[in-house]
PDB file as gemmi writes it, atoms N, CA and C in Angstrom:
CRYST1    1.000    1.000    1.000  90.00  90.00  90.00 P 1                      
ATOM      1  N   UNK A   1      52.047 146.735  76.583  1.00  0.00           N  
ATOM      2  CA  UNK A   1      53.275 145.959  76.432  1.00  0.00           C  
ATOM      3  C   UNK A   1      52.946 144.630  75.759  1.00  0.00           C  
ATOM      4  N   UNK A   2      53.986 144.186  74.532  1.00  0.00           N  
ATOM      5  CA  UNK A   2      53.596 142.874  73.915  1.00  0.00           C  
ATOM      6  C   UNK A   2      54.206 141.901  74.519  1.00  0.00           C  
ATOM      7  N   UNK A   3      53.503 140.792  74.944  1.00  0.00           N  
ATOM      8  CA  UNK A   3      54.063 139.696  75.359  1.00  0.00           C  
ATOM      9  C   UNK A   3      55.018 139.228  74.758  1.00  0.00           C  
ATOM     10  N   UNK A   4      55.858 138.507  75.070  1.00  0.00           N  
ATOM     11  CA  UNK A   4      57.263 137.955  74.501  1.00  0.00           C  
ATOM     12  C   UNK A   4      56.835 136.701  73.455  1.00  0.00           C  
ATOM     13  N   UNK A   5      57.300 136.379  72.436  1.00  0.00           N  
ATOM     14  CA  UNK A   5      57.175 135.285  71.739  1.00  0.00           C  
ATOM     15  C   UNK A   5      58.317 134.588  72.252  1.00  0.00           C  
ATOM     16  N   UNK A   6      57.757 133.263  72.474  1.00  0.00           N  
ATOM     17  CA  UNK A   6      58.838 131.926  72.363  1.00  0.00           C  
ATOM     18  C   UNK A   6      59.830 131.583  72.085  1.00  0.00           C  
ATOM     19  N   UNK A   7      61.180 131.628  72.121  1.00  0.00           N  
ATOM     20  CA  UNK A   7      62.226 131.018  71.534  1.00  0.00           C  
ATOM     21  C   UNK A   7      62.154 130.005  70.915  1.00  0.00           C  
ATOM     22  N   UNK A   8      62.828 129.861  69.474  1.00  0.00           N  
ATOM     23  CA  UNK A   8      62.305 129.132  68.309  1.00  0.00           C  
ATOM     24  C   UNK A   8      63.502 128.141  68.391  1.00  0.00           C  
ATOM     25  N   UNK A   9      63.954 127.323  69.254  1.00  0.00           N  
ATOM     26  CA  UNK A   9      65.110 126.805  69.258  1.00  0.00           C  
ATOM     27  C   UNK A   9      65.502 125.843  67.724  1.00  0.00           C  
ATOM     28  N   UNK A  10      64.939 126.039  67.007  1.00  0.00           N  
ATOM     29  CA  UNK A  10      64.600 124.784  65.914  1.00  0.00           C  
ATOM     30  C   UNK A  10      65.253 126.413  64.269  1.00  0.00           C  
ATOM     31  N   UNK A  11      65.141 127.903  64.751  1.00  0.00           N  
ATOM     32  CA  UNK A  11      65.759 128.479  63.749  1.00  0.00           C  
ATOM     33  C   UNK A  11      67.319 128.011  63.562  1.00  0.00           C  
ATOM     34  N   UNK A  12      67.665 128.046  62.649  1.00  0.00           N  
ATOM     35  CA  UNK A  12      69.368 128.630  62.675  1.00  0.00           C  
ATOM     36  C   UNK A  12      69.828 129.683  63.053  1.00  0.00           C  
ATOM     37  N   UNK A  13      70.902 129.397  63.266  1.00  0.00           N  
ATOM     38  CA  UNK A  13      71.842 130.397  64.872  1.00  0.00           C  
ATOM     39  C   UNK A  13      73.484 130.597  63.978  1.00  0.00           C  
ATOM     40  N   UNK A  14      73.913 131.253  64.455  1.00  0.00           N  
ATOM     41  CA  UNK A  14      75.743 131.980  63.979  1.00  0.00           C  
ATOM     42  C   UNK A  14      76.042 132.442  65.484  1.00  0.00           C  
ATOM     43  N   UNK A  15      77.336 131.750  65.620  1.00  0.00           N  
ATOM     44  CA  UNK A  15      78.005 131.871  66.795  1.00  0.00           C  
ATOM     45  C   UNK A  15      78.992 132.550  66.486  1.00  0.00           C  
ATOM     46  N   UNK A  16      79.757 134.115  67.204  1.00  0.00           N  
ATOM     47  CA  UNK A  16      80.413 134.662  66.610  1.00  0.00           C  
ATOM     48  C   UNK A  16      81.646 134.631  67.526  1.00  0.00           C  
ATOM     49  N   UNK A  17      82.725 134.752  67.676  1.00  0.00           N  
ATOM     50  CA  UNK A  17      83.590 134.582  68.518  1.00  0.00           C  
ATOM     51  C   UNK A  17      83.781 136.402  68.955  1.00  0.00           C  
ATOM     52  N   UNK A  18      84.649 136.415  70.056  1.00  0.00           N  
ATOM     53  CA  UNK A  18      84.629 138.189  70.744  1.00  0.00           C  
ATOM     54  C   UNK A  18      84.934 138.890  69.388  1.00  0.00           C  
ATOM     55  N   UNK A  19      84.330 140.124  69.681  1.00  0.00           N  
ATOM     56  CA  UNK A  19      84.841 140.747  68.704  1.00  0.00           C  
ATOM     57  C   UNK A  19      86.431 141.409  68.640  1.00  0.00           C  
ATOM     58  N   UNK A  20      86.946 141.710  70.003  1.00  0.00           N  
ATOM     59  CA  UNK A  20      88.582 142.121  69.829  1.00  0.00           C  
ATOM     60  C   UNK A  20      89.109 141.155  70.899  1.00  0.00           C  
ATOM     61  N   UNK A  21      90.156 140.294  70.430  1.00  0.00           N  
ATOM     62  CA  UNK A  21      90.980 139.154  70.144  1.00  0.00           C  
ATOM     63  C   UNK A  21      92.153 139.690  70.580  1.00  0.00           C  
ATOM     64  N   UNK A  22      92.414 139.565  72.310  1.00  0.00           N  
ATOM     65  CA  UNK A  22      94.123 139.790  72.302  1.00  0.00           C  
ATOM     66  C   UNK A  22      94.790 138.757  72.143  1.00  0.00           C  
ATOM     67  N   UNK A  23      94.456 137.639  72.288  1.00  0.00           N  
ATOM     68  CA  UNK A  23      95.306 136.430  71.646  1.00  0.00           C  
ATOM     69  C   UNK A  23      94.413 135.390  70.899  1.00  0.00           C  
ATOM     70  N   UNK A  24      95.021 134.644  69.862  1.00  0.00           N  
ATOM     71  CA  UNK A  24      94.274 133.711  69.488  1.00  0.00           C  
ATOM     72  C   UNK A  24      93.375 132.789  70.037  1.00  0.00           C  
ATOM     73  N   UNK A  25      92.212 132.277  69.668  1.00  0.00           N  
ATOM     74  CA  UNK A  25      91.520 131.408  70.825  1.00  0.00           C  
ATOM     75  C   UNK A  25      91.838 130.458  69.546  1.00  0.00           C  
ATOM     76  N   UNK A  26      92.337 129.117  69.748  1.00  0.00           N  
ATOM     77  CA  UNK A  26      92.510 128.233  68.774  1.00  0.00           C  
ATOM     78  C   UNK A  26      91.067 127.589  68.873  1.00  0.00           C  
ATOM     79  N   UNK A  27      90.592 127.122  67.491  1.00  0.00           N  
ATOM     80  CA  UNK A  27      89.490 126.171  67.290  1.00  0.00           C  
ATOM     81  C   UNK A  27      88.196 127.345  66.902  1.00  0.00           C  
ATOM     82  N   UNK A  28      88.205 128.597  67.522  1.00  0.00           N  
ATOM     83  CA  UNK A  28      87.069 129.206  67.905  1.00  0.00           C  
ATOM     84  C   UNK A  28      86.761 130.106  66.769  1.00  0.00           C  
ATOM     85  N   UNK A  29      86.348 129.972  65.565  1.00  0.00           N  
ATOM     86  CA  UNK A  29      86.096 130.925  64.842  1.00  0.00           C  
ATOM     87  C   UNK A  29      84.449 130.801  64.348  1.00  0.00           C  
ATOM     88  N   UNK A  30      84.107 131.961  63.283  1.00  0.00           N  
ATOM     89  CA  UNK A  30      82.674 132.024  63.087  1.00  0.00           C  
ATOM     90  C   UNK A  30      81.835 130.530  62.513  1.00  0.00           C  
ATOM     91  N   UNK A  31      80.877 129.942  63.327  1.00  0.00           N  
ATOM     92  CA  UNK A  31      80.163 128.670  62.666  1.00  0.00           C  
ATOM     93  C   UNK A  31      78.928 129.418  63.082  1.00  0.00           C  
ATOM     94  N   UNK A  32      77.754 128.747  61.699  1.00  0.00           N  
ATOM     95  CA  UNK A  32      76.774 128.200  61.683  1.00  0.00           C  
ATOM     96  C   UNK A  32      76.426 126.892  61.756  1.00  0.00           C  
ATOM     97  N   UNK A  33      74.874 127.490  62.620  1.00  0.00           N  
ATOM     98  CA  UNK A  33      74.438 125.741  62.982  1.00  0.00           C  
ATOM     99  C   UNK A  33      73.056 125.774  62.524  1.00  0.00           C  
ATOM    100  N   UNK A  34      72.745 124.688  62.140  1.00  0.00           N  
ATOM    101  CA  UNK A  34      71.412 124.214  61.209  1.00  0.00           C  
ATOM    102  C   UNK A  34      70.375 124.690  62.730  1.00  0.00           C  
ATOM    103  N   UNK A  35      70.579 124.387  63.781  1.00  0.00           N  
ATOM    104  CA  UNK A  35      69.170 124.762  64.622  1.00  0.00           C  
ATOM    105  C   UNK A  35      70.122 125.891  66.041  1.00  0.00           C  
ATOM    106  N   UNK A  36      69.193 126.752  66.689  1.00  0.00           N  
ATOM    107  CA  UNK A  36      69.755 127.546  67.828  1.00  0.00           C  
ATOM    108  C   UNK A  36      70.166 126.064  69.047  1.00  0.00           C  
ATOM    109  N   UNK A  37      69.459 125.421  68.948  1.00  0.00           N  
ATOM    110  CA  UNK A  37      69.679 124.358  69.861  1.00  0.00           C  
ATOM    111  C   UNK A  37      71.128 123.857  69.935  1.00  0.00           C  
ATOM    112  N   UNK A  38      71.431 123.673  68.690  1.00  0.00           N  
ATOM    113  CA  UNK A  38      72.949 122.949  68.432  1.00  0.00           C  
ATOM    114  C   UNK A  38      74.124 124.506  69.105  1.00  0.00           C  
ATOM    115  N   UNK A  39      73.614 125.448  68.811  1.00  0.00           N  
ATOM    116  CA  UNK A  39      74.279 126.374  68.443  1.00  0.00           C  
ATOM    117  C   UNK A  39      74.911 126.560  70.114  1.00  0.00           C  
ATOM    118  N   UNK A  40      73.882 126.706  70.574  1.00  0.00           N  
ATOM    119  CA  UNK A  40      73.390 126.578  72.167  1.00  0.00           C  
ATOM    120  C   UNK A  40      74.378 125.925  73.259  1.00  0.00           C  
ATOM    121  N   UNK A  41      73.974 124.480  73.036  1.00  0.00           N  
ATOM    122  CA  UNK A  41      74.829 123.319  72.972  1.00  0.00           C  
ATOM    123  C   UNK A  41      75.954 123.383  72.947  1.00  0.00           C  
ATOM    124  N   UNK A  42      76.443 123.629  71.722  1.00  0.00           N  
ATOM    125  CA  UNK A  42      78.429 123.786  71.611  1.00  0.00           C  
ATOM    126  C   UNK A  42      78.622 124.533  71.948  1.00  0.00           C  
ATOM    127  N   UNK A  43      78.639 126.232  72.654  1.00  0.00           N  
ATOM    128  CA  UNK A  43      78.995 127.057  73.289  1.00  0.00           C  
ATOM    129  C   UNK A  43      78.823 126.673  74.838  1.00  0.00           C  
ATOM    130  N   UNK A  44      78.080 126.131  74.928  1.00  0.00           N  
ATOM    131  CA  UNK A  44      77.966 126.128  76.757  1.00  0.00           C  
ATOM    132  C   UNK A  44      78.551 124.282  77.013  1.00  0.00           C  
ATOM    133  N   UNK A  45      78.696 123.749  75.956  1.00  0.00           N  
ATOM    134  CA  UNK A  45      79.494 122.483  76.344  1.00  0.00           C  
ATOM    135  C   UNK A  45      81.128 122.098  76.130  1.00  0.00           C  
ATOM    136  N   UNK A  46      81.153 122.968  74.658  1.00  0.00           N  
ATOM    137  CA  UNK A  46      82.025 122.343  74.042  1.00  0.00           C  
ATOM    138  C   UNK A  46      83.114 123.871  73.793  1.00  0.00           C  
ATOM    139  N   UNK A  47      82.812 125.195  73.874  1.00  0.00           N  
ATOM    140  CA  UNK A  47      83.446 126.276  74.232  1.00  0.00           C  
ATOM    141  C   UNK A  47      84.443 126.257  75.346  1.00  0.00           C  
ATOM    142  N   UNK A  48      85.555 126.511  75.603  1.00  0.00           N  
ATOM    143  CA  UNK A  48      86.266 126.893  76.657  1.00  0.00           C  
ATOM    144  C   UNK A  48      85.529 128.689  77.087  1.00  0.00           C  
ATOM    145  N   UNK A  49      85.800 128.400  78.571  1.00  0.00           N  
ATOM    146  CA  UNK A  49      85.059 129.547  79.190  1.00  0.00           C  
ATOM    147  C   UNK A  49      85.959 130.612  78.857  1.00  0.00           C  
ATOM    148  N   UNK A  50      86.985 130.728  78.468  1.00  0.00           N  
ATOM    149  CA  UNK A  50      87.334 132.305  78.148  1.00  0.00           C  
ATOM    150  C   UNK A  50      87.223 132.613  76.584  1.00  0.00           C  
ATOM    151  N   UNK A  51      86.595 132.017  75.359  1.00  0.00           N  
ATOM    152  CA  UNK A  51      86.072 131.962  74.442  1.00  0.00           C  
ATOM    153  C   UNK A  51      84.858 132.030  74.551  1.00  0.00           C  
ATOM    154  N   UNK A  52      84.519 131.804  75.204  1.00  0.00           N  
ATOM    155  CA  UNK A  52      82.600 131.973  75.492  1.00  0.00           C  
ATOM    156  C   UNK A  52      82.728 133.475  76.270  1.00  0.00           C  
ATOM    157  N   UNK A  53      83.424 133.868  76.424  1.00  0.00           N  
ATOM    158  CA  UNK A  53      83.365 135.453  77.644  1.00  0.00           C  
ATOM    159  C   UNK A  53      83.276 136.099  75.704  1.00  0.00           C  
ATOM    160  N   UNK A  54      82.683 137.115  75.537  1.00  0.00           N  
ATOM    161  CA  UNK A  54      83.182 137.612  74.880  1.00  0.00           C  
ATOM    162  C   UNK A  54      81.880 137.402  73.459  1.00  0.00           C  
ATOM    163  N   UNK A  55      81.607 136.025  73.268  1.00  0.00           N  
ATOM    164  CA  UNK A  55      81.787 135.743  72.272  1.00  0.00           C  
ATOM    165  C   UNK A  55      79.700 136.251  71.810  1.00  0.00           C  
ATOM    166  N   UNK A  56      79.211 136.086  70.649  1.00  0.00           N  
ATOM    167  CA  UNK A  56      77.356 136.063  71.042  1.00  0.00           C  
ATOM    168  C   UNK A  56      76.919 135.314  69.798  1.00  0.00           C  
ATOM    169  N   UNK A  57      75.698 134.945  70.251  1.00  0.00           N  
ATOM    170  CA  UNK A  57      74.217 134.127  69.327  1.00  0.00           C  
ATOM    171  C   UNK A  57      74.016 134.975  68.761  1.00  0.00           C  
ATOM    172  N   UNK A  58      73.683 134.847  67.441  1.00  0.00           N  
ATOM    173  CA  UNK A  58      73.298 135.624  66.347  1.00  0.00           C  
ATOM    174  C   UNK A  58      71.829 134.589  65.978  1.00  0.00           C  
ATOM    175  N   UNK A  59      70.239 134.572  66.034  1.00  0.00           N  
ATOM    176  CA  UNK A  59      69.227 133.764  65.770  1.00  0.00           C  
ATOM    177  C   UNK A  59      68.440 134.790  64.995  1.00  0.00           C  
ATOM    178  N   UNK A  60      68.609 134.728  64.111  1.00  0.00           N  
ATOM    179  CA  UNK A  60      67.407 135.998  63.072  1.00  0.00           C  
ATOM    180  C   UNK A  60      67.568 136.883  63.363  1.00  0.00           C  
ATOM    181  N   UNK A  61      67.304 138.008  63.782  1.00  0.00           N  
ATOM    182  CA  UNK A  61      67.573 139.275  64.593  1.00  0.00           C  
ATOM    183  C   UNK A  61      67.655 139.986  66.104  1.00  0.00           C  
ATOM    184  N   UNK A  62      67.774 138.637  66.579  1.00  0.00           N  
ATOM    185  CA  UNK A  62      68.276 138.073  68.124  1.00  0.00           C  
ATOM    186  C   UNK A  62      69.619 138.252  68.146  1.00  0.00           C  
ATOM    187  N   UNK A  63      70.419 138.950  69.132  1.00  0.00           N  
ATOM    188  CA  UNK A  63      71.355 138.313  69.683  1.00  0.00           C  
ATOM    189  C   UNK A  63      71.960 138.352  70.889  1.00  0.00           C  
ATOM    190  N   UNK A  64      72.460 137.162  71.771  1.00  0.00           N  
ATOM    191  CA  UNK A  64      72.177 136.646  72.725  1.00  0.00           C  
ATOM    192  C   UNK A  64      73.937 136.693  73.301  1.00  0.00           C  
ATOM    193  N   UNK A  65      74.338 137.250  74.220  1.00  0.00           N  
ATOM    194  CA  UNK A  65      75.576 137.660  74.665  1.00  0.00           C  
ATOM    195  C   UNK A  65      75.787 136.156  75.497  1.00  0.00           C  
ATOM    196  N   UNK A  66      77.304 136.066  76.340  1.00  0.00           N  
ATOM    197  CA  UNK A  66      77.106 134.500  77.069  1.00  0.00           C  
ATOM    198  C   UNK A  66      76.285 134.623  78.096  1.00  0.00           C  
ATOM    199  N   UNK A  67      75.661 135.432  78.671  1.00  0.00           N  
ATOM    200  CA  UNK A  67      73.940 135.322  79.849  1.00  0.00           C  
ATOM    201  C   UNK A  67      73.172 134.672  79.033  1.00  0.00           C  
ATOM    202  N   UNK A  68      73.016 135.356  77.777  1.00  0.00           N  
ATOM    203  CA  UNK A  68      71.903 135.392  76.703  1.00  0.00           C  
ATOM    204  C   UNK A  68      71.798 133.909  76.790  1.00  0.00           C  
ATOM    205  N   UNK A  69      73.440 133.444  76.484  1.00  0.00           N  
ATOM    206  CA  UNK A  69      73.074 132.030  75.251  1.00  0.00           C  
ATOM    207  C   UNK A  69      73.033 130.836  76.952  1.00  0.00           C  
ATOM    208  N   UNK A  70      73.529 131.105  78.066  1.00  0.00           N  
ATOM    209  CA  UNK A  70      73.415 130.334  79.361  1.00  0.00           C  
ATOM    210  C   UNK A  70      72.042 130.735  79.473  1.00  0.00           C  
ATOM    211  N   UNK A  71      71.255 131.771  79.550  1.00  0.00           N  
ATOM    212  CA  UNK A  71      69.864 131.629  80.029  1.00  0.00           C  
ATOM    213  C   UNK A  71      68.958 130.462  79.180  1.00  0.00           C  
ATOM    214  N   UNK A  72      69.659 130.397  77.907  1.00  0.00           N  
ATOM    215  CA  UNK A  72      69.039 129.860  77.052  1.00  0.00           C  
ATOM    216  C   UNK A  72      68.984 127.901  77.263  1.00  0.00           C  
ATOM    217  N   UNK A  73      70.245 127.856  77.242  1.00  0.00           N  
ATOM    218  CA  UNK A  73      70.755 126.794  77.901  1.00  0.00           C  
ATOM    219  C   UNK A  73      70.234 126.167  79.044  1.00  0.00           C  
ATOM    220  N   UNK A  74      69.797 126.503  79.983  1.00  0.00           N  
ATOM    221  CA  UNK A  74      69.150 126.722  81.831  1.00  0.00           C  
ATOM    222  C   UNK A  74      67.526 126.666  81.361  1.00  0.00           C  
ATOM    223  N   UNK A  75      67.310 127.177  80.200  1.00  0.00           N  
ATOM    224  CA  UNK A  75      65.823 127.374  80.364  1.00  0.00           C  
ATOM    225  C   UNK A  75      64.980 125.617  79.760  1.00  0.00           C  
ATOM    226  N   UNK A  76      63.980 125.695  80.886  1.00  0.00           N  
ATOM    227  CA  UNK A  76      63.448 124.575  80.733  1.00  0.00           C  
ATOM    228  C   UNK A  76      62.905 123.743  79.174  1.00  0.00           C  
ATOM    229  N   UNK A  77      62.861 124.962  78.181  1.00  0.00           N  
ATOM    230  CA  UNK A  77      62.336 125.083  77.101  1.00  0.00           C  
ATOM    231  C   UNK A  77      63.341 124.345  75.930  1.00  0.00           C  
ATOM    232  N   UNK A  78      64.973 124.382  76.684  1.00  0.00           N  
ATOM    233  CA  UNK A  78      65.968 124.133  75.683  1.00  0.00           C  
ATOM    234  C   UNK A  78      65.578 122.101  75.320  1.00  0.00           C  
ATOM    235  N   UNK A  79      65.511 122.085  73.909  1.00  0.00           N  
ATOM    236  CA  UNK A  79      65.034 120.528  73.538  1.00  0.00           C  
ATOM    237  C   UNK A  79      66.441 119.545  73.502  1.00  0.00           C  
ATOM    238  N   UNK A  80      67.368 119.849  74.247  1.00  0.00           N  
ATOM    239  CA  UNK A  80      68.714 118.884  73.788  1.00  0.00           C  
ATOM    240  C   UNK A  80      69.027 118.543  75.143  1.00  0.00           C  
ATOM    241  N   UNK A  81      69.616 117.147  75.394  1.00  0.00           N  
ATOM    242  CA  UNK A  81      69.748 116.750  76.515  1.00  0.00           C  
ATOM    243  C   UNK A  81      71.243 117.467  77.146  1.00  0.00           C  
ATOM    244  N   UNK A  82      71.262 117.948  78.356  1.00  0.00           N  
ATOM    245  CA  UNK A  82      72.321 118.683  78.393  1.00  0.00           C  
ATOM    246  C   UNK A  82      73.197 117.681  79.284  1.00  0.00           C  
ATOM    247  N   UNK A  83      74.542 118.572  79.457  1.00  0.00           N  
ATOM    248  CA  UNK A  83      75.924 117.470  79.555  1.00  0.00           C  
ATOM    249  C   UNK A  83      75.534 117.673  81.264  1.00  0.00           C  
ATOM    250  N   UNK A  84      75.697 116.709  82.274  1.00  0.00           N  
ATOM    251  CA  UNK A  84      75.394 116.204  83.288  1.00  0.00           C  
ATOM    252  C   UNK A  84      76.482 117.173  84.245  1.00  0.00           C  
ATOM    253  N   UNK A  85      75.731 117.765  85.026  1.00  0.00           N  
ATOM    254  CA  UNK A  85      77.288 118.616  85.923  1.00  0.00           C  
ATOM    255  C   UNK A  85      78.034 117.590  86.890  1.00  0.00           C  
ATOM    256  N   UNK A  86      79.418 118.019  87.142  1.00  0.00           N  
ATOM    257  CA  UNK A  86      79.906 117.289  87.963  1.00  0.00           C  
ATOM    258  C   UNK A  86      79.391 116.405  89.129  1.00  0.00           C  
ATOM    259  N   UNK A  87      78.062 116.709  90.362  1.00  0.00           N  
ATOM    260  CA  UNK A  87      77.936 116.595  90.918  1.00  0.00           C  
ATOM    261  C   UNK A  87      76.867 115.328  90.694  1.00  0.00           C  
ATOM    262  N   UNK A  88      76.224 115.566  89.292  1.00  0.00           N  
ATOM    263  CA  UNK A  88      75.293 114.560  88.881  1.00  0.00           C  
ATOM    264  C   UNK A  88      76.115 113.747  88.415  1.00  0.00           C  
ATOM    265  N   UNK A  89      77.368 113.288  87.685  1.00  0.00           N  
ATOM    266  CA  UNK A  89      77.974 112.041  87.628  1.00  0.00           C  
ATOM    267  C   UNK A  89      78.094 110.348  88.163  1.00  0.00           C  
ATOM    268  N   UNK A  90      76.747 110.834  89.123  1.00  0.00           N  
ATOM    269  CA  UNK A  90      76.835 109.411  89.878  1.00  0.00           C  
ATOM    270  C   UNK A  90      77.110 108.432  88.748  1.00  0.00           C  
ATOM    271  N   UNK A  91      77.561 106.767  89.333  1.00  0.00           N  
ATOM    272  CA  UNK A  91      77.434 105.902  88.337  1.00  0.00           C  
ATOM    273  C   UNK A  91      76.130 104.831  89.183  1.00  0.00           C  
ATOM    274  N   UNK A  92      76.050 103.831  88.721  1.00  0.00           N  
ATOM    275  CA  UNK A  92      75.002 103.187  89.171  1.00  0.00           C  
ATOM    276  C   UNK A  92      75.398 102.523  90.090  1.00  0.00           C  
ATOM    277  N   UNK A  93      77.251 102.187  89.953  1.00  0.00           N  
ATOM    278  CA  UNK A  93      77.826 101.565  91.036  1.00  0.00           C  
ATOM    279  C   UNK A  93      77.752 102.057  92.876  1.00  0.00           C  
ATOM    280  N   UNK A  94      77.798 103.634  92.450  1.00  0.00           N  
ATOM    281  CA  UNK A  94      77.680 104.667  93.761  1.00  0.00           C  
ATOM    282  C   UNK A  94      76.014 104.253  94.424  1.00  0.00           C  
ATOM    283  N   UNK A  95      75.345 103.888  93.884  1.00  0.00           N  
ATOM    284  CA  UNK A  95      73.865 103.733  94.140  1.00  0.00           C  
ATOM    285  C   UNK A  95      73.581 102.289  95.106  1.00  0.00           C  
ATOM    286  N   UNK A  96      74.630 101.164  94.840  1.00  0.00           N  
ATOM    287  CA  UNK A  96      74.333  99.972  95.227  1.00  0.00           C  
ATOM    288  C   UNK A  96      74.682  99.975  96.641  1.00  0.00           C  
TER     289      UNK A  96                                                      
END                                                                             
C-alpha cells in the first residue's frame, strides 16, 4: 500500500456548486481560486450550508465532496487562519 501524499493546499482548486438544482442558490455558481486554501476557506466560511450540501472541490484530479472539503478545513495542515466559532468569540472585555 502507497502512503498518501500531502495535500498541496497552495494548487488551484474549482468549486462546483450541486450538480441538480431544485431551486436557485443565489450567489453560488462555478469559481476558481488561485490556491485550494482560498477555495477551502469560502466554502466552509462564506457558503450558506444548504449550498455547500451538495456542492465539491475539484484540486487536480482530487475531488473533495462537503466531508472532503470540512476535513480539509479541520485539518491541522490547512495554512489560513480560520473564522473563530461562536463559542471562541470572547472579547478581551469578557476576560477582565
Amino acid at each position: 500500500m502507497r502512503p498518501l501524499r500531502p495535500f498541496n493546499f497552495n494548487t488551484s482548486a474549482e468549486l462546483f456548486p450541486a450538480a441538480i438544482r431544485k431551486k436557485k442558490r443565489a450567489g453560488f455558481t462555478y469559481r476558481r481560486f488561485g490556491t485550494a486554501a482560498e477555495a477551502v476557506q469560502f466554502a466552509m466560511e462564506q457558503l450558506p450550508t444548504d449550498s455547500l450540501n451538495g456542492a465539491y472541490l475539484q484540486v487536480e484530479e482530487a475531488r473533495f465532496d462537503q466531508n472532503g472539503i470540512r476535513s480539509l478545513y479541520e485539518s491541522e495542515a490547512f495554512p489560513l487562519p480560520r473564522r473563530p466559532k461562536p463559542a471562541e468569540t470572547n472579547t478581551d472585555a469578557d476576560a477582565a
